[in-house]
Chimera marker file (.cmm) of the C-alpha trace (Angstrom):
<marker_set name="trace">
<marker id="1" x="82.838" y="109.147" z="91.049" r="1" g="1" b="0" radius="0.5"/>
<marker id="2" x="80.552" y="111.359" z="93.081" r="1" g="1" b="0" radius="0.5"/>
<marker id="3" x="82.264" y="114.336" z="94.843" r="1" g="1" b="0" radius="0.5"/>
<marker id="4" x="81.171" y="117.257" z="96.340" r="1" g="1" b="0" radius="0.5"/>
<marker id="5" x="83.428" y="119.462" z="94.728" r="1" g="1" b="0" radius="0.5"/>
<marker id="6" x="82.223" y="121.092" z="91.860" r="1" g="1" b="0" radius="0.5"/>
<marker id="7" x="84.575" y="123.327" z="89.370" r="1" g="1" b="0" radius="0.5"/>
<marker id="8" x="82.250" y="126.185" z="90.955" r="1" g="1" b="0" radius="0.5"/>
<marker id="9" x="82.743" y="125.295" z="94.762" r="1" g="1" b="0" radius="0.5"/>
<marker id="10" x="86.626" y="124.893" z="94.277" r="1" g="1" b="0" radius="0.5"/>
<marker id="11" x="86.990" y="128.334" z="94.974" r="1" g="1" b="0" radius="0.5"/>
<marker id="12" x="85.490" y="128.267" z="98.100" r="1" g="1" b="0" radius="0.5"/>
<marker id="13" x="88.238" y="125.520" z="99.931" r="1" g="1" b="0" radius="0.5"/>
<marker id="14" x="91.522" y="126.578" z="100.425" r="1" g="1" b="0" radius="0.5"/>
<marker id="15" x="94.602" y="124.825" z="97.976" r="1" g="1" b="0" radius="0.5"/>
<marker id="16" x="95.084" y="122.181" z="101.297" r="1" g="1" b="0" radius="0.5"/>
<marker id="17" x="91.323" y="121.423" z="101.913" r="1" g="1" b="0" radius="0.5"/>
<marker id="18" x="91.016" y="121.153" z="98.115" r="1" g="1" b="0" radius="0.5"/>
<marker id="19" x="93.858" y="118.737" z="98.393" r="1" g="1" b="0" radius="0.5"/>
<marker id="20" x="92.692" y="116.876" z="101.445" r="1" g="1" b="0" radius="0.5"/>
<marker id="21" x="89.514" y="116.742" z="100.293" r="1" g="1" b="0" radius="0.5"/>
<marker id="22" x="91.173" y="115.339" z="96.501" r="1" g="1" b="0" radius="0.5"/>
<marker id="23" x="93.525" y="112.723" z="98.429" r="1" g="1" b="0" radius="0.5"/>
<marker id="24" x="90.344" y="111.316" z="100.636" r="1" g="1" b="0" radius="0.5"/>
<marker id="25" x="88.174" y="110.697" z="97.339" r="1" g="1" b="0" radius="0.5"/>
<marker id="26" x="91.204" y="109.196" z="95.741" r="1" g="1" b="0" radius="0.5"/>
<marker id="27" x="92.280" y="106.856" z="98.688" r="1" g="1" b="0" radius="0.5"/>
<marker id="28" x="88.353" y="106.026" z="98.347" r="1" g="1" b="0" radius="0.5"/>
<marker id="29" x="89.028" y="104.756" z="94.710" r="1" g="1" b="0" radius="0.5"/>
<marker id="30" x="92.320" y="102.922" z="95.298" r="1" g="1" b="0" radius="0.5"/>
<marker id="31" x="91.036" y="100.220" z="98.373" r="1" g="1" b="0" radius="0.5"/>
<marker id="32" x="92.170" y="97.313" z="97.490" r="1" g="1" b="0" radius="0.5"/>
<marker id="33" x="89.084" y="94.635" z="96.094" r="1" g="1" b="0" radius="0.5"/>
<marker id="34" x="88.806" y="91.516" z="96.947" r="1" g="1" b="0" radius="0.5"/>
<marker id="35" x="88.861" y="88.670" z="95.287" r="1" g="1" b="0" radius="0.5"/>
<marker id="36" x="84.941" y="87.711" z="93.793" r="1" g="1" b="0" radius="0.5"/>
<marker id="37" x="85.438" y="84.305" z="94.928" r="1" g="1" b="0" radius="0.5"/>
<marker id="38" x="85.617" y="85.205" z="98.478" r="1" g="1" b="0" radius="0.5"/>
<marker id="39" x="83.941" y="88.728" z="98.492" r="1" g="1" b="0" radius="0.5"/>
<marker id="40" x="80.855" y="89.240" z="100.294" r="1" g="1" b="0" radius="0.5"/>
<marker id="41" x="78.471" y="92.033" z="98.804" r="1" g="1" b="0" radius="0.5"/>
<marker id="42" x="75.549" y="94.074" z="100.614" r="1" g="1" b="0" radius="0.5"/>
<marker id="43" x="72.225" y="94.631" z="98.862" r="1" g="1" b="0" radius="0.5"/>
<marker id="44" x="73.764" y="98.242" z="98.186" r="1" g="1" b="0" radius="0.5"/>
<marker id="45" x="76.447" y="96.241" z="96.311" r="1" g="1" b="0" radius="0.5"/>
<marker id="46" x="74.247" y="93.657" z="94.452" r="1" g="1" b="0" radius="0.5"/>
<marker id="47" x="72.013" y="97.150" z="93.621" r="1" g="1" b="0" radius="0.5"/>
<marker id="48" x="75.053" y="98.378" z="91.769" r="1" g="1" b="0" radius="0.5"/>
<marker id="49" x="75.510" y="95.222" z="90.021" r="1" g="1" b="0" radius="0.5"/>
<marker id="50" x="72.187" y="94.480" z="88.613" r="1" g="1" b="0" radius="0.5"/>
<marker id="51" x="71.357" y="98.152" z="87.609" r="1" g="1" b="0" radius="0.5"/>
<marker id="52" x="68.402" y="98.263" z="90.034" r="1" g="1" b="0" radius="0.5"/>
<marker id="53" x="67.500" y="100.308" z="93.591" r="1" g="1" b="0" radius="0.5"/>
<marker id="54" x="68.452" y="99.135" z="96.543" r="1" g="1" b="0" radius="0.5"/>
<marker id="55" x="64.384" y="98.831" z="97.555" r="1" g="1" b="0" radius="0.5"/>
<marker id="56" x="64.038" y="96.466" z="94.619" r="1" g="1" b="0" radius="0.5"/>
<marker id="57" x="66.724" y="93.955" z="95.367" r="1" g="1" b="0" radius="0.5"/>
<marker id="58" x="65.693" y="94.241" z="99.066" r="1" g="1" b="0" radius="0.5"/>
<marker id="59" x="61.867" y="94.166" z="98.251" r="1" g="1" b="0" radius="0.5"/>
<marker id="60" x="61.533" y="92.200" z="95.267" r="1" g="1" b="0" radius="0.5"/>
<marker id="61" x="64.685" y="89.892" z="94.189" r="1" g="1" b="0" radius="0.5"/>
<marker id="62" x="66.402" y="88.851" z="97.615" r="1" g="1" b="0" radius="0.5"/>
<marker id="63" x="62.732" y="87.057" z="98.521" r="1" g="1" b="0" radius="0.5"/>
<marker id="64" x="63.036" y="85.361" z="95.419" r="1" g="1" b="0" radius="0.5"/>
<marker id="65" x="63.123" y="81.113" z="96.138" r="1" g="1" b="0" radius="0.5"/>
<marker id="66" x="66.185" y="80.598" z="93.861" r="1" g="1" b="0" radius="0.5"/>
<marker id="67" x="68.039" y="83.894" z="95.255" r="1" g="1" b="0" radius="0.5"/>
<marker id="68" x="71.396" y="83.182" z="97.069" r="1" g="1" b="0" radius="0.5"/>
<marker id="69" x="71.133" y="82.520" z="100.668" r="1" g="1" b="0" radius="0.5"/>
<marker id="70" x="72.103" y="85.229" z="102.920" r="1" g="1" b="0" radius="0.5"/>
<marker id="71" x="74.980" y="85.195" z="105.354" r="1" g="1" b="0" radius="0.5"/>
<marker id="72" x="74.016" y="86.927" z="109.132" r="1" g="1" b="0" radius="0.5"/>
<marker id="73" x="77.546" y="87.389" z="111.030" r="1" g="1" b="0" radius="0.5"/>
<marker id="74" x="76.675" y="87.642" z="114.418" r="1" g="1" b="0" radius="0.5"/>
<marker id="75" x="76.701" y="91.174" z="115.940" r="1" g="1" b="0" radius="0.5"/>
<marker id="76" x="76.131" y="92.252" z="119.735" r="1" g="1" b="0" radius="0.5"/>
<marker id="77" x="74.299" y="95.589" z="118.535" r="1" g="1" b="0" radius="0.5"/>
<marker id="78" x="71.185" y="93.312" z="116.873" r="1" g="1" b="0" radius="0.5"/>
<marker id="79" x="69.725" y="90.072" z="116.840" r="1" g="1" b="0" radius="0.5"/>
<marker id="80" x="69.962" y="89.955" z="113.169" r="1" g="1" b="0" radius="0.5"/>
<marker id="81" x="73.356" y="90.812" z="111.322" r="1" g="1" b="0" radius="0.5"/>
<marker id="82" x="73.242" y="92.712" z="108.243" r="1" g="1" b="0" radius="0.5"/>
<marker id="83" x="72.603" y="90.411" z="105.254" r="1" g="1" b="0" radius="0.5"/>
<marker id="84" x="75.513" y="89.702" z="103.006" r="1" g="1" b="0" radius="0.5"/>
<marker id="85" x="75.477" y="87.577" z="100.040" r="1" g="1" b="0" radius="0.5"/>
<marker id="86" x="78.667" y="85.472" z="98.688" r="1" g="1" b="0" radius="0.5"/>
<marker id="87" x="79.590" y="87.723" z="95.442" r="1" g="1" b="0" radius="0.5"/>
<marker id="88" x="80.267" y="84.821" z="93.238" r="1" g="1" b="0" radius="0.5"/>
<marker id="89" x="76.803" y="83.281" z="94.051" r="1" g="1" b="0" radius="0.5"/>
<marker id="90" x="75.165" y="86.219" z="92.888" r="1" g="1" b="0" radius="0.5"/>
<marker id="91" x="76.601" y="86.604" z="89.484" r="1" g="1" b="0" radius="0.5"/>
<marker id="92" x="76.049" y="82.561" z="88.952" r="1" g="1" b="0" radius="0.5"/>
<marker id="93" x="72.647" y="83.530" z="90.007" r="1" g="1" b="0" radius="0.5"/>
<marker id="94" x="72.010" y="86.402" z="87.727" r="1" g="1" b="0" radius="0.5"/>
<marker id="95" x="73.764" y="84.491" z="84.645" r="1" g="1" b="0" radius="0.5"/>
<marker id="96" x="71.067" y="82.386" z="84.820" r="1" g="1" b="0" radius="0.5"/>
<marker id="97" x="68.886" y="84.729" z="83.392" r="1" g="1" b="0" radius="0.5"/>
<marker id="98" x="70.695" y="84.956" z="80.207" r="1" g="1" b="0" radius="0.5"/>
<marker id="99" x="68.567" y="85.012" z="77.232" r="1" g="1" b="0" radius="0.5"/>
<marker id="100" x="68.902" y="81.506" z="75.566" r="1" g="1" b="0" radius="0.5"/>
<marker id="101" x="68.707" y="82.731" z="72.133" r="1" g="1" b="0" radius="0.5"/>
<link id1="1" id2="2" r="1" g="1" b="0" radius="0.2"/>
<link id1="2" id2="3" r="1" g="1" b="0" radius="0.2"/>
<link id1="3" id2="4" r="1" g="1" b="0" radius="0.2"/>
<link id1="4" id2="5" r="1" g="1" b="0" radius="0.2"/>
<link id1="5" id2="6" r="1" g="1" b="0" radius="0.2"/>
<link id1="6" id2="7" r="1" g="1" b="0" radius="0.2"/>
<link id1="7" id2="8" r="1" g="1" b="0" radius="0.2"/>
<link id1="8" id2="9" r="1" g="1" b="0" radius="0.2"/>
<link id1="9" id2="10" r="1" g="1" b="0" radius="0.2"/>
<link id1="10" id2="11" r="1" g="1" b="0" radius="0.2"/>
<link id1="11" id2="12" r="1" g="1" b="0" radius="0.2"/>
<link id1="12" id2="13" r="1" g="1" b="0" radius="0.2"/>
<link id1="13" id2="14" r="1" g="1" b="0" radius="0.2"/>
<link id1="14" id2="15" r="1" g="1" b="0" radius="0.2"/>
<link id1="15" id2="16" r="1" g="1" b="0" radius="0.2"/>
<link id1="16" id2="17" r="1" g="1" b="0" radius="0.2"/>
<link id1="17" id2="18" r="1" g="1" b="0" radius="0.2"/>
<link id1="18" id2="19" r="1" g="1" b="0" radius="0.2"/>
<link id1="19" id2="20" r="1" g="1" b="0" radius="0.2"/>
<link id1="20" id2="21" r="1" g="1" b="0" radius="0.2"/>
<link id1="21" id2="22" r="1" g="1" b="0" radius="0.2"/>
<link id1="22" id2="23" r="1" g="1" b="0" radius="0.2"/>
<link id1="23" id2="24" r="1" g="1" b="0" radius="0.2"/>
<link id1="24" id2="25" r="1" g="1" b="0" radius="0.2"/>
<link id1="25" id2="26" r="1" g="1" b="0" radius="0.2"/>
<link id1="26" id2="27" r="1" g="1" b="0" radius="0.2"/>
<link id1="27" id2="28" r="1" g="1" b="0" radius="0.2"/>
<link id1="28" id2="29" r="1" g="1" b="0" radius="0.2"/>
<link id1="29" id2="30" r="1" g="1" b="0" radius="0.2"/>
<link id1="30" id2="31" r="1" g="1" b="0" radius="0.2"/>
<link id1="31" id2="32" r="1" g="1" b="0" radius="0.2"/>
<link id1="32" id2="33" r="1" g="1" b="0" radius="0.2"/>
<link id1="33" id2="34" r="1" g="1" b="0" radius="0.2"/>
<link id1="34" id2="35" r="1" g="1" b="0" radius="0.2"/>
<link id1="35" id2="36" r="1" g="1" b="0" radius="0.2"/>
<link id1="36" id2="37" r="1" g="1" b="0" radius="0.2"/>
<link id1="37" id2="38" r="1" g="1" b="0" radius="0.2"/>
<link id1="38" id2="39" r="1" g="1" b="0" radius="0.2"/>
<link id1="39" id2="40" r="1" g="1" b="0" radius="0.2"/>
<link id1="40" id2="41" r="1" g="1" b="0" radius="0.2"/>
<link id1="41" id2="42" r="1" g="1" b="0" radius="0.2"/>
<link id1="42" id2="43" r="1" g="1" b="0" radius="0.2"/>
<link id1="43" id2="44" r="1" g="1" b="0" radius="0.2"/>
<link id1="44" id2="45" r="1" g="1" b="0" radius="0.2"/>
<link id1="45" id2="46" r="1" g="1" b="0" radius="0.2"/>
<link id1="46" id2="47" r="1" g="1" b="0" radius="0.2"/>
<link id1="47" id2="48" r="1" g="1" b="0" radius="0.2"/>
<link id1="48" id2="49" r="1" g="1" b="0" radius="0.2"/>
<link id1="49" id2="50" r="1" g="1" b="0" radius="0.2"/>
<link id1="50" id2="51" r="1" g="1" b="0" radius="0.2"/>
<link id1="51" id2="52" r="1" g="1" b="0" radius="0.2"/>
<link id1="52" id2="53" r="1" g="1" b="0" radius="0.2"/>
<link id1="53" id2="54" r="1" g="1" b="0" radius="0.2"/>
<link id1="54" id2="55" r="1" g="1" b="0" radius="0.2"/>
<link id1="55" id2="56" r="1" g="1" b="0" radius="0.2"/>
<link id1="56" id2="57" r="1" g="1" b="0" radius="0.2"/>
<link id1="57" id2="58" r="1" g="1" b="0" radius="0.2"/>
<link id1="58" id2="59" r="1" g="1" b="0" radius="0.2"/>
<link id1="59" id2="60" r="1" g="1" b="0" radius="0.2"/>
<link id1="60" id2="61" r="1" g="1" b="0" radius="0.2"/>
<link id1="61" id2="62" r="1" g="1" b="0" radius="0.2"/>
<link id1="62" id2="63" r="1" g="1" b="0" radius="0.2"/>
<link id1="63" id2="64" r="1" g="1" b="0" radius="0.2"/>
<link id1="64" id2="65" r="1" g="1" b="0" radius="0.2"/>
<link id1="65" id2="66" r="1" g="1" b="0" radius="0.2"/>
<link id1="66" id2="67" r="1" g="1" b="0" radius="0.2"/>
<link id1="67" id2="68" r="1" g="1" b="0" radius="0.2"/>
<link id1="68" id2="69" r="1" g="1" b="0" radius="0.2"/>
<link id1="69" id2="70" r="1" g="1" b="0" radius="0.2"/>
<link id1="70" id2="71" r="1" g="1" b="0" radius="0.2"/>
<link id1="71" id2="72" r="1" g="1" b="0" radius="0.2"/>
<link id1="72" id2="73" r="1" g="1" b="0" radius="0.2"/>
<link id1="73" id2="74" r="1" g="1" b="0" radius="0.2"/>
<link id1="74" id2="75" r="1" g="1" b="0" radius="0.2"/>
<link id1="75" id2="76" r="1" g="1" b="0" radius="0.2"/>
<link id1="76" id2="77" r="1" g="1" b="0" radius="0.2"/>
<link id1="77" id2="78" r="1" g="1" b="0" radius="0.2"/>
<link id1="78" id2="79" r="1" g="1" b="0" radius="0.2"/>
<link id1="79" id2="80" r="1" g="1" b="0" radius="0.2"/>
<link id1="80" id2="81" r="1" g="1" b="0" radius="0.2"/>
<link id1="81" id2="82" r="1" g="1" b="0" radius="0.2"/>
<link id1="82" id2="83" r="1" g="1" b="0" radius="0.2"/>
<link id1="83" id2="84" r="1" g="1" b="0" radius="0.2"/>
<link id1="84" id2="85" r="1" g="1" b="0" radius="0.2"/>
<link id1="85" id2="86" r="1" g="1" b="0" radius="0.2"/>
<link id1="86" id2="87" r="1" g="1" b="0" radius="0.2"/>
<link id1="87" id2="88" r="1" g="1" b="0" radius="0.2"/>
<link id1="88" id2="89" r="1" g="1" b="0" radius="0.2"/>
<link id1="89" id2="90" r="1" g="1" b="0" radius="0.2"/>
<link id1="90" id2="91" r="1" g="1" b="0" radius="0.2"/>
<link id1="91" id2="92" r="1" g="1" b="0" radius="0.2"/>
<link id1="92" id2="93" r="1" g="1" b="0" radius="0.2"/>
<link id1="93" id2="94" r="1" g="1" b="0" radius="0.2"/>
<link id1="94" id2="95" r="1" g="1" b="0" radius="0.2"/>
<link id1="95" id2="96" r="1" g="1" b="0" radius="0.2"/>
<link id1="96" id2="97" r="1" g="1" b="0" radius="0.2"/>
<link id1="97" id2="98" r="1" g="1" b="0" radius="0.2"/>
<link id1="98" id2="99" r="1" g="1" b="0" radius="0.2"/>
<link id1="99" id2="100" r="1" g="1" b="0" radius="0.2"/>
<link id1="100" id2="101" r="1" g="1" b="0" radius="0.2"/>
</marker_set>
């Protein structure tokens, strides 16, 4: 968990922003997941998963032929949606990679 409050910053919040600030990064930690069948993860996401930067999954694994398909929802801001990736396909696809030994 990353928080900006530090044993050495407490003191400068006040006992309720320290405990606003405490209930925000908790509610934060206690969102409901979704199932990985029907979850759909970002490249931030996939990043997390496979232990690698954001850039390299973006730059170097999502262009990959056998790399899961992306899914565009439409959007009225861009032409493109943001590209999300079926969570389940990803693992499958990462499993594959498993030494054979």
């Amino acid at each position: 968990m990353n928080t900006s409050i530090t044993a050495g910053s407490a003191s400068m919040y006040s006992d309720s922003d320290l405990i606003t600030r405490l209930a925000a990064e908790l509610a934060k930690q206690l969102q409901p997941t979704l199932p990985i069948e029907i979850d759909l993860w970002d490249i931030a996401t996939i990043a997390t998963y496979l232990k690698r930067s954001e850039s390299v999954v973006r730059e170097r694994m999502a262009c990959l032929p056998d790399f899961p398909k992306a899914i565009r929802l439409p959007s009225t801001r861009s032409v493109r949606g943001q590209a999300l990736y079926r969570a389940k396909e990803i693992i499958q696809w990462a499993s594959r990679y498993q030494d054979k030994n």
